[in-house]
N, C-alpha and C positions, 0 to 999 in steps of 0.2 A: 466055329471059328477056326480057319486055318493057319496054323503057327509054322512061318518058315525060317530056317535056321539062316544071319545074314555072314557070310565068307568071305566078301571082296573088302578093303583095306576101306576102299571110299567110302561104303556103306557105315561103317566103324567113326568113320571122319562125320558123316552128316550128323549122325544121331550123336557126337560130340560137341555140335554147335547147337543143339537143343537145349530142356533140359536136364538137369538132377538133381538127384536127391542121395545125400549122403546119409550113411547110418556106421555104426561103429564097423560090422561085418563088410559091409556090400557097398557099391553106388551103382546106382541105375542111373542110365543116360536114356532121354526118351525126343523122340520127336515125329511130329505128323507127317508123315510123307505128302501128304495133298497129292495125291497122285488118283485118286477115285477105285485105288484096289482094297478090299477087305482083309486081304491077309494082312498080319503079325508078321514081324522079323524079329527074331532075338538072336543076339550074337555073346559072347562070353570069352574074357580076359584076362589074366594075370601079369604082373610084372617079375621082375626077378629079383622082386624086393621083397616079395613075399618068401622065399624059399628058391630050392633047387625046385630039378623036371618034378620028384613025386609029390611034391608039396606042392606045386603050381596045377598036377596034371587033378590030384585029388581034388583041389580047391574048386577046379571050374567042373568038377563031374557034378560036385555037391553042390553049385549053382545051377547045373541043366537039371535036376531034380526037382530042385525049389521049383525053379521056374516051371517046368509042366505043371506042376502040382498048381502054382499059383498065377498064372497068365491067363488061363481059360476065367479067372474069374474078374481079375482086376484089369487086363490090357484091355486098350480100347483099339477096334477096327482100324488098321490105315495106320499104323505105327510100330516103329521101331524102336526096340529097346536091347540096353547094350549093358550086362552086366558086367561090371568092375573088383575080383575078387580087392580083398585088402587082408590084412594081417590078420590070421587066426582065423581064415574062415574055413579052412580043414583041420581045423581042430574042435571049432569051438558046437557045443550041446549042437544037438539038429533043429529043439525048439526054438534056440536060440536065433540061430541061421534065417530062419523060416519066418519069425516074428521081424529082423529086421529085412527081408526081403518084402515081406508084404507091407510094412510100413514105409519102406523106399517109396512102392510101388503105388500105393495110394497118397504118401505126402505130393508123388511129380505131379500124381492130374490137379489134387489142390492146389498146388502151388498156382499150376499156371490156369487156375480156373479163378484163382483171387486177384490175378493179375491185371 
């Protein structure tokens, strides 16, 4: 599966009208492209509410980690996902991190598979 990284604002905007799943750490925003391509897009954010630049720049290095680590297993084809650092996700354990990024990541497909 090819994982492509998403950069344009709009891209940012679609996959926020999808949807998510919040965890203490992280929110994943997710949506189907319906476009018939197999790549992945993941994109990654902070606000300025979490901290200054090192505190923001850390937070989203330690969710592009996660995420390689944990996309190849849990993304599904044809979708974009947008992670959302939140407070304390450059600080807090790695297990920590990683357990709620993978629980984001599997509550969005259940959510919208019960739906």
């Amino acid at each position: 599966m090819q994982i492509r990284r998403l950069k344009i604002r709009k891209e940012f905007l679609k996959a926020a009208k999808g949807h998510a799943a919040r965890r203490h750490l992280v929110v994943v925003q997710g949506i189907d492209r319906r476009d018939g391509q197999q790549h992945v897009g993941e994109g990654f954010t902070t606000t300025k509410k979490i901290g200054g630049a090192v505190v923001r720049n850390r937070a989203r290095r330690r969710l592009r980690v996660a995420a390689r680590e944990l996309l190849p297993k849990y993304a599904k084809p044809g979708y974009d996902y947008v992670f959302i650092a939140r407070a304390g996700t450059a600080a807090a354990p790695w297990e920590r991190l990683l357990d709620d990024v993978e629980t984001a990541l599997i509550r969005l497909h259940w959510d919208k598979s019960a739906q």
